[in-house]
LOBAMAR-570967 format. One line per field, with one value per residue (C-alpha): residue in three letters; x, y, z. Coordinates in nm, 2 decimals. Last residue first. Layout:
<nodes>
aa	ALA:...
x	X:...
y	Y:...
z	Z:...
</nodes>
This chain:
<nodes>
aa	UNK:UNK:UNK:UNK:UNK:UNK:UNK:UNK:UNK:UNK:UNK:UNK:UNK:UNK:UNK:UNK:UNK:UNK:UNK:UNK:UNK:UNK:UNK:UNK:UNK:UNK:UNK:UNK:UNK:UNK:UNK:UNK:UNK:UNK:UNK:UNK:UNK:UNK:UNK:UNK:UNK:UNK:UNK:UNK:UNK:UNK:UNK:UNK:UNK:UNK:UNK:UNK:UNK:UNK:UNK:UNK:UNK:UNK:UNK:UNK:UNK:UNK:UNK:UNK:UNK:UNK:UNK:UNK:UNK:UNK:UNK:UNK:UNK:UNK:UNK:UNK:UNK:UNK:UNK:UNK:UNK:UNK:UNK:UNK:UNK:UNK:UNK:UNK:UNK:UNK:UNK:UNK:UNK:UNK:UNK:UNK:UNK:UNK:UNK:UNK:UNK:UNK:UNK:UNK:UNK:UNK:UNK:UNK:UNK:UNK:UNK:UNK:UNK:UNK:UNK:UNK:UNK:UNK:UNK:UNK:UNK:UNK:UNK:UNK:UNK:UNK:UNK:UNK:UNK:UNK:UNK:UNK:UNK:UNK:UNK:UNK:UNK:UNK:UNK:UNK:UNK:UNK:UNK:UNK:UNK:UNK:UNK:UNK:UNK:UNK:UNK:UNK:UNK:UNK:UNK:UNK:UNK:UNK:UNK:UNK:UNK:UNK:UNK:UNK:UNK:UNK:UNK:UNK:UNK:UNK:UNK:UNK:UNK:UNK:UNK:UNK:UNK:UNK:UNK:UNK:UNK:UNK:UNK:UNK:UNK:UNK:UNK:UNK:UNK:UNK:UNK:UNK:UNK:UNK:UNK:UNK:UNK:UNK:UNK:UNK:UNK:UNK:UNK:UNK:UNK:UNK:UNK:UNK:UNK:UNK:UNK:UNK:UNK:UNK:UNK:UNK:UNK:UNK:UNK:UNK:UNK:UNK:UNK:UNK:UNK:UNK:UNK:UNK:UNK:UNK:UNK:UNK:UNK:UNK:UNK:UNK:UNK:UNK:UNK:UNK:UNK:UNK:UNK:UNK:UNK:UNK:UNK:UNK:UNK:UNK:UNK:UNK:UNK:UNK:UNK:UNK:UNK:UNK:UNK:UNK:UNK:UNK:UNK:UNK:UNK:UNK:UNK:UNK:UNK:UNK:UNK:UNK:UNK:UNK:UNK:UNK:UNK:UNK:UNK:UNK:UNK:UNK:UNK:UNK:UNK:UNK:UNK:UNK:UNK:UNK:UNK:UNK:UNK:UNK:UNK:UNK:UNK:UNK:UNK:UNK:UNK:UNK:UNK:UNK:UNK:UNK:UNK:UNK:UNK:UNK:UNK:UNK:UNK:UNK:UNK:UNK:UNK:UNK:UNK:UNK:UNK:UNK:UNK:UNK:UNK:UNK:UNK:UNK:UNK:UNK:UNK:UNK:UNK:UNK:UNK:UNK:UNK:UNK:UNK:UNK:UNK:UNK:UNK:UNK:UNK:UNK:UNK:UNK:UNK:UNK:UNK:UNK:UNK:UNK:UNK:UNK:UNK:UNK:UNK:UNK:UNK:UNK:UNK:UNK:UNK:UNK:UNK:UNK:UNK:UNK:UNK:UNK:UNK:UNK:UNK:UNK:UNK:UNK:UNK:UNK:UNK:UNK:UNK:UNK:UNK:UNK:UNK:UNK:UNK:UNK:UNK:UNK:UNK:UNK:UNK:UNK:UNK:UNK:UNK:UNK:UNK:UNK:UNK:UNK:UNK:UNK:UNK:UNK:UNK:UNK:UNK:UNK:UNK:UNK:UNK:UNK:UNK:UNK:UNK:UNK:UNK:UNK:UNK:UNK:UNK:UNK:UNK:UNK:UNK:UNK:UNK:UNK:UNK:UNK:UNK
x	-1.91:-2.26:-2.28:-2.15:-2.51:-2.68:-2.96:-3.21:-3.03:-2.80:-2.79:-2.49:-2.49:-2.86:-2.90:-2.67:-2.82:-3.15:-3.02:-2.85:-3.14:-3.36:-3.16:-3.12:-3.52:-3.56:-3.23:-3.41:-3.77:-3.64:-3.47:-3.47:-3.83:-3.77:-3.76:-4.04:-4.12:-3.82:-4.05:-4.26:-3.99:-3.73:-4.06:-4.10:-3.79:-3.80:-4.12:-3.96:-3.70:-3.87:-4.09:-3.78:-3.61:-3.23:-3.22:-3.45:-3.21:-3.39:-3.61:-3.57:-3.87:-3.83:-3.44:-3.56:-3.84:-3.58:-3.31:-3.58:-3.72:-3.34:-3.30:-3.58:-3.51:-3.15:-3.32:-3.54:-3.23:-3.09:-3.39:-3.42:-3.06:-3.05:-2.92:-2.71:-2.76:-2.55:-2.34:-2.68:-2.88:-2.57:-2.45:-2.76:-2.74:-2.44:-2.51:-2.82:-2.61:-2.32:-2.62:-2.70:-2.73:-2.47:-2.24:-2.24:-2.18:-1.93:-1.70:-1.57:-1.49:-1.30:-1.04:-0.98:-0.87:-0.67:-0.55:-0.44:-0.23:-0.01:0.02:0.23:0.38:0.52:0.57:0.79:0.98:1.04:1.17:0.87:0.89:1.06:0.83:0.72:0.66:0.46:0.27:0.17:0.07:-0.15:-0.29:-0.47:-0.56:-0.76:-0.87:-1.03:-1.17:-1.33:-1.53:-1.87:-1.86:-1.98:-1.95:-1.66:-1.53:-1.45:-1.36:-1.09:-0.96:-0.90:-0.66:-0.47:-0.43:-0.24:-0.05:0.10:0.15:0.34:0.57:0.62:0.75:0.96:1.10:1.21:1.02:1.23:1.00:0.77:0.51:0.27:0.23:0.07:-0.17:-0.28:-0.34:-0.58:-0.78:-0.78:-0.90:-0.92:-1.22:-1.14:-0.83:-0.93:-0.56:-0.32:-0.04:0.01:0.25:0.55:0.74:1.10:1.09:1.22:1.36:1.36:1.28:1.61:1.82:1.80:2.12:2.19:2.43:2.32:2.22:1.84:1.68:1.34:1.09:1.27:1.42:1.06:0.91:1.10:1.03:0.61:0.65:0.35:0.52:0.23:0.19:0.26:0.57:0.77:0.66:0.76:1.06:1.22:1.11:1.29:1.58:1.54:1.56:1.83:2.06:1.92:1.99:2.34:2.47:2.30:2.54:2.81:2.58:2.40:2.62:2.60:2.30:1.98:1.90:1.97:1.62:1.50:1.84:1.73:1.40:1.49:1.76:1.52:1.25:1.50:1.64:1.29:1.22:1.52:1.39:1.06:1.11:1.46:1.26:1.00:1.30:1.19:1.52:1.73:1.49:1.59:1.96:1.99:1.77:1.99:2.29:2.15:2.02:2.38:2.55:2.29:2.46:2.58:2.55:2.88:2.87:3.00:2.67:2.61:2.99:2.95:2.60:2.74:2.48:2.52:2.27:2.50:2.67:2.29:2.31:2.65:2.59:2.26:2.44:2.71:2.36:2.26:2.58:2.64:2.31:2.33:2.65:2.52:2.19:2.49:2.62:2.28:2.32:2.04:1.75:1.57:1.80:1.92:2.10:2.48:2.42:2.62:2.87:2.76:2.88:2.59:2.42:2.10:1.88:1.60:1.19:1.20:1.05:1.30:1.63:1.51:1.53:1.86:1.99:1.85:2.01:2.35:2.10:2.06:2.42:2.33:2.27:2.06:1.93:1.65:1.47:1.23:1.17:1.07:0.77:0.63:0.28:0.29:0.41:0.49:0.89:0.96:0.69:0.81:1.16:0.94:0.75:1.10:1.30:0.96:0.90:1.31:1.48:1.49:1.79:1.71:1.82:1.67:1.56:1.27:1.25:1.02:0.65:0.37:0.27:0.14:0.04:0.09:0.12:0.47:0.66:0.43:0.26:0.64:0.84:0.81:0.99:0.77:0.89:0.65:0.42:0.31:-0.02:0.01:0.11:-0.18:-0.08:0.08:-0.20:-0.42:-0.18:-0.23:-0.01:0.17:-0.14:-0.14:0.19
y	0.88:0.99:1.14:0.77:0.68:0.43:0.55:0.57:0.25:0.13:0.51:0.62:0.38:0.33:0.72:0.77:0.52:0.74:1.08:0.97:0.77:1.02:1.27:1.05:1.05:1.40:1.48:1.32:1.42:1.75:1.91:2.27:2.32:2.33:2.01:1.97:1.59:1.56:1.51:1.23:1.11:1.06:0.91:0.65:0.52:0.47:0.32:0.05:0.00:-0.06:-0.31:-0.49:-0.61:-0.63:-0.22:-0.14:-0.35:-0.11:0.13:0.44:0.66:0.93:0.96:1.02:1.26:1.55:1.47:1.51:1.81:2.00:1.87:2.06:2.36:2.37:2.29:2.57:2.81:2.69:2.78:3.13:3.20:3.07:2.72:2.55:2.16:1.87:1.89:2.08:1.76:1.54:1.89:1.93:1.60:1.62:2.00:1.84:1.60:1.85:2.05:2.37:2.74:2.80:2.95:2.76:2.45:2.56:2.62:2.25:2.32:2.64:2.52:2.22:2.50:2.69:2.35:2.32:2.61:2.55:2.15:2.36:2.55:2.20:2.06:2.31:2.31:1.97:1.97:1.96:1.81:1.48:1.21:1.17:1.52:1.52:1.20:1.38:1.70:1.46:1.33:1.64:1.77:1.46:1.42:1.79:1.72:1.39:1.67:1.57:1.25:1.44:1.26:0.99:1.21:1.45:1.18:1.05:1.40:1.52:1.17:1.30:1.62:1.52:1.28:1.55:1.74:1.53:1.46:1.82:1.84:1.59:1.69:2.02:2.33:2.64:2.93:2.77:3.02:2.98:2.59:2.67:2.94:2.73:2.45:2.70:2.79:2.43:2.31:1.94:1.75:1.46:1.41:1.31:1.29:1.34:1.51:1.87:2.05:2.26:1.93:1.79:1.48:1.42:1.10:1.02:0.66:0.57:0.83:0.59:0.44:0.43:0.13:0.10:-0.27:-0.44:-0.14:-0.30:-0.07:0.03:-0.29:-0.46:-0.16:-0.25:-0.59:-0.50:-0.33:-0.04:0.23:0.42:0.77:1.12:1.12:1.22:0.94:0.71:0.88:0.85:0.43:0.35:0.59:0.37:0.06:0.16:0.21:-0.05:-0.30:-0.14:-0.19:-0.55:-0.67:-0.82:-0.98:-1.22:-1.45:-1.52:-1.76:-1.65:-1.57:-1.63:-1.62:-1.30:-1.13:-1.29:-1.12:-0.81:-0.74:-0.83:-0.58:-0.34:-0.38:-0.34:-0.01:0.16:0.07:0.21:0.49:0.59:0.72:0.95:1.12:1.11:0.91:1.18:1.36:1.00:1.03:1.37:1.26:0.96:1.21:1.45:1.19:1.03:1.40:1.48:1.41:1.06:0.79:0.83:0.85:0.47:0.35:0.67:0.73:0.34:0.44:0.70:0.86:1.07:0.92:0.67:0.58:0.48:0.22:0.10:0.03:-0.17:-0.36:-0.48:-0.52:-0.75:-0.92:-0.94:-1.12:-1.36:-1.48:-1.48:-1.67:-1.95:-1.99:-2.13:-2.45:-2.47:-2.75:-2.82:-2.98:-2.95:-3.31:-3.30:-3.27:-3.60:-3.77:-4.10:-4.35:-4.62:-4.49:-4.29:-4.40:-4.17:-4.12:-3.79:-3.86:-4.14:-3.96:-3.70:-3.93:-4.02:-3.73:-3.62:-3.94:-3.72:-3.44:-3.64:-3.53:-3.57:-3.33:-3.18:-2.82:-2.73:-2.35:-2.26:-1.94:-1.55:-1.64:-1.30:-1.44:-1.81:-2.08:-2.41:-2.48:-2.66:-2.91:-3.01:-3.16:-3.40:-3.53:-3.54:-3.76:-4.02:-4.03:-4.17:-4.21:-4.05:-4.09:-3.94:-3.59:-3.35:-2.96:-2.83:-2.46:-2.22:-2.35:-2.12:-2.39:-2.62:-2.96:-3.28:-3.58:-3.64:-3.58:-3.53:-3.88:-4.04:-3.86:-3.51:-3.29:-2.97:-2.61:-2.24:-2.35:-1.98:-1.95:-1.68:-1.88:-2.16:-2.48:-2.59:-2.52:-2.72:-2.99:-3.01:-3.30:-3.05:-2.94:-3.28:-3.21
z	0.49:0.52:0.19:0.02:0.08:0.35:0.56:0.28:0.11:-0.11:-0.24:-0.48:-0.72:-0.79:-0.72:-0.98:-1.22:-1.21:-1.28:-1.61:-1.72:-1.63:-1.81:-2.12:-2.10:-2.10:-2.39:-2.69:-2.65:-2.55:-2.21:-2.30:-2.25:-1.89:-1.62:-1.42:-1.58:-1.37:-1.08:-1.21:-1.45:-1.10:-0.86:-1.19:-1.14:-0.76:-0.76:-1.09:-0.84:-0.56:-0.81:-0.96:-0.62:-0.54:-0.57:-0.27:-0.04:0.28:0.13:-0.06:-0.11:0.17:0.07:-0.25:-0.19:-0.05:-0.34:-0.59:-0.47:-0.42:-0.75:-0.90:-0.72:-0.89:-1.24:-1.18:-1.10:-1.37:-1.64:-1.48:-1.51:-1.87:-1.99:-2.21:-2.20:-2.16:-1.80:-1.66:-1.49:-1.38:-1.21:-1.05:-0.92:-0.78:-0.65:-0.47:-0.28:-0.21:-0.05:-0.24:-0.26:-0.57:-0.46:-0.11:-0.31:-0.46:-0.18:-0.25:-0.57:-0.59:-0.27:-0.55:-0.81:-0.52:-0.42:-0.78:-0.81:-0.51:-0.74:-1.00:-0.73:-0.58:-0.92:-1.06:-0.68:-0.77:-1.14:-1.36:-1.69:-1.52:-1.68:-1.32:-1.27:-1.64:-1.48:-1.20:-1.34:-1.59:-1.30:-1.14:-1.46:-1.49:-1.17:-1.19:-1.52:-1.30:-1.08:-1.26:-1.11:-0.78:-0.40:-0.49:-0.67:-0.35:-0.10:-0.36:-0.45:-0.07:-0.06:-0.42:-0.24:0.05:-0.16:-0.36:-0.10:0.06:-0.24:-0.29:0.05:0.02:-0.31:-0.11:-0.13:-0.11:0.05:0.21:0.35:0.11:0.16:0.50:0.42:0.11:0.37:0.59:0.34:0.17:0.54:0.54:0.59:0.36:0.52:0.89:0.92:0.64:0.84:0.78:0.53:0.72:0.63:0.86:0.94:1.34:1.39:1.77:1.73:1.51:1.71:2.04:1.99:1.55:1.50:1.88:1.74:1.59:1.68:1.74:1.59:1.27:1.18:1.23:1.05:0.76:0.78:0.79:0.51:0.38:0.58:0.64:0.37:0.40:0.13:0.42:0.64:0.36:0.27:0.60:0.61:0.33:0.50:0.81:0.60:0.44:0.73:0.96:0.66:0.60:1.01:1.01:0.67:0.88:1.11:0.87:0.83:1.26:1.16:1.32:1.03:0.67:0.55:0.74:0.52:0.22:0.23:0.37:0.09:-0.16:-0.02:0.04:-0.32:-0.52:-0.25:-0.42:-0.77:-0.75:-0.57:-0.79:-1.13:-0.91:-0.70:-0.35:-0.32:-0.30:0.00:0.17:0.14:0.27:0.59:0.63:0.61:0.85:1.10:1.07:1.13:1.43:1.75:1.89:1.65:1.43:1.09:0.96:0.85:0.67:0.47:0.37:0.18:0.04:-0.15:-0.49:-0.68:-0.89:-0.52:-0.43:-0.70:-0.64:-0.25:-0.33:-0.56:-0.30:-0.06:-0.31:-0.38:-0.01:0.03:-0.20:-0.05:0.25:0.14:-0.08:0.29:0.42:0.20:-0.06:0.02:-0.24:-0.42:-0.78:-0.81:-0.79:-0.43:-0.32:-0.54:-0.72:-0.53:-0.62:-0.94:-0.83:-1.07:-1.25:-1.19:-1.01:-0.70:-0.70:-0.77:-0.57:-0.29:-0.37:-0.41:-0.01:0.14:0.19:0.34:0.61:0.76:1.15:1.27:0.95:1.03:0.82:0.81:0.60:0.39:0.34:0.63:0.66:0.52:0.49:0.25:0.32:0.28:0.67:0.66:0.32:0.46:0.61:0.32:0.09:0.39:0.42:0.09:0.04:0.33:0.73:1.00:1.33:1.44:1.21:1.35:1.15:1.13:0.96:1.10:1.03:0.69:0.98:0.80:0.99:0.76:0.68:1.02:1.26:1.17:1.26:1.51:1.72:1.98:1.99:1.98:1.99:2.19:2.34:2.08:1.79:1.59:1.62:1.44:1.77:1.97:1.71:1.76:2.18:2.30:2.46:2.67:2.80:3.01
</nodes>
């Protein structure tokens, strides 16, 4: 039994205790925001009511609110505890709950609830989905995976994201708040529903489902509203899933996006994302590709903006990988390491040069990348004199540059070349090229 005298067990939630029987200090002075229910059997006034009415409304991750349930009808107290906190009278007779309280009855959630899910209905009816027709499909064979599929290629649209995923969040929210009253049961068939299809376009757009109530519906299956379909979901995309991204074959990708013949907005959407990950990696490694991350987003936005329809976009972004598929090979072009074709770039993006002069310039940054990694020392940049060495290191072999690099473009070039290895290099053994 000593273990239940344990408070720090109690303030744990991931520890077993899960329910204690308390009075007095537990009450007003014992602070575990984790805790959503507080069960009230023992008449409490005034401070005392307020304090322990608080332990129920602290704020914590997945908590949407707290939970009181009066035996006892405390609540009739509660106005006149405001009245205090708030610096008024309570006249004696006064009806009850004519005060805004804290605590809403549970009823109002339901009510909230069907709106929400009543506005829900409306807004998916404006794109063409029944939601009603869904939840009603039967289970067994594919017509509810074929109407949930249907309703989350819709919802790839760029203008109904944002707004879709505003009413799932809401709906989860009250829902969570409401239980485990029997109000909520009415509305589990449409929270499975549009949860599932949040979680459809998710997976199709190539990215994690980013809500941990949505993947509570999906993993849990809250009824047989959808039997053993809801973990069997099969999304349809010829594209590949974004693993290991960064090392992705554009050969074999432009293989794969070749062969789709009528690209849906899913499809386009994956894509999308798939190249928008190989991006990050890539500009990480060369500033110099940023026209590429401009051309990049302004296809984006003219999608969004709804220039493009999706199979616009789709060939639209075709292009690209061949553009991106350019890039990356460059470095064998050109005879380099993607560490020397960085600073290459950095040393060529202002001045015209011949063959001779470039293939100099290459040779040059092929030196300075070699004696770099030989200079750099642990935390080199918090001191002045390793940075002073590694300054001087860059003049002394940039002093190699050709004529074309005056009085006015050497030291810019220094400069330049200079706070790239600051950013890039923390250390020898430390640079965004071992990533």
């Amino acid at each position: 039994m000593q273990r239940f005298y344990r408070p720090d067990l109690f303030k744990d939630p991931d520890d077993n205790l899960r329910i204690v029987f308390v009075c007095a200090m537990w009450l007003t002075g014992f602070d575990t925001p984790a805790v959503s229910t507080l069960y009230l059997d023992k008449p409490l006034k005034s401070h005392t009511l307020m304090q322990t009415i608080a332990r129920a409304n602290r704020v914590y991750p997945g908590k949407s609110a707290g939970q009181i349930v009066d035996y006892i009808n405390i609540f009739s107290a509660l106005q006149q505890a405001l009245g205090l906190y708030g610096g008024g009278q309570v006249q004696e007779g006064h009806p009850p709950y004519q005060v805004d309280s804290p605590a809403k009855d549970k009823r109002e959630l339901a009510m909230a609830l069907g709106v929400a899910i009543g506005e829900l209905t409306v807004f998916l009816a404006g794109k063409g989905i029944k939601l009603d027709e869904i939840i009603a499909a039967p289970a067994d064979g594919f017509t509810k995976l074929e109407l949930l599929d249907n309703a989350s290629e819709t919802l790839l649209q760029p203008d109904y994201l944002q707004e879709f995923t505003a009413f799932v969040r809401q709906i989860n929210r009250i829902f969570k708040a409401i239980l485990p009253d029997d109000d909520a049961n009415p509305y589990v068939p449409h929270r499975i529903a549009i949860n599932v299809i949040y979680a459809q376009f998710r997976q199709k757009s190539g990215l994690e489902i980013d809500d941990e109530d949505v993947l509570d519906v999906v993993r849990n299956q809250v009824n047989e509203l959808l039997d053993e379909s809801i973990s069997t979901i099969q999304i349809k995309s010829n594209l590949p899933e974004p693993v290991n991204i960064a090392g992705i074959d554009f050969d074999a990708l432009a293989v794969m996006v070749a062969n789709i013949i009528e690209p849906k907005a899913s499809d386009a959407e994956r894509l999308k994302n798939l190249i928008e990950r190989k991006l990050q990696p890539m500009l990480l490694r060369n500033k110099n590709r940023q026209d590429l991350q401009r051309k990049f987003q302004e296809l984006v936005e003219q999608y969004n903006l709804g220039a493009y329809s999706a199979e616009e976009f789709f060939n639209q972004l075709k292009q690209f990988i061949h553009e991106l598929d350019t890039e990356e090979k460059r470095t064998v072009r050109e005879g380099l390491s993607e560490e020397e074709l960085a600073v290459f770039d950095l040393m060529t993006q202002a001045v015209p040069l011949n063959e001779n002069e470039r293939n100099k310039v290459k040779r040059i940054a092929q030196t300075l990348i070699g004696k770099m990694k030989e200079a750099l020392v642990i935390d080199w940049r918090k001191k002045q004199r390793t940075k002073a060495r590694v300054r001087n290191l860059i003049e002394e072999i940039l002093d190699e540059l050709p004529d074309s690099y005056d009085d006015d473009l050497w030291p810019k070039t220094c400069s330049e070349v200079f706070m790239y290895i600051f950013e890039k290099y923390p250390g020898r053994d430390n640079n965004v090229y071992l990533n």
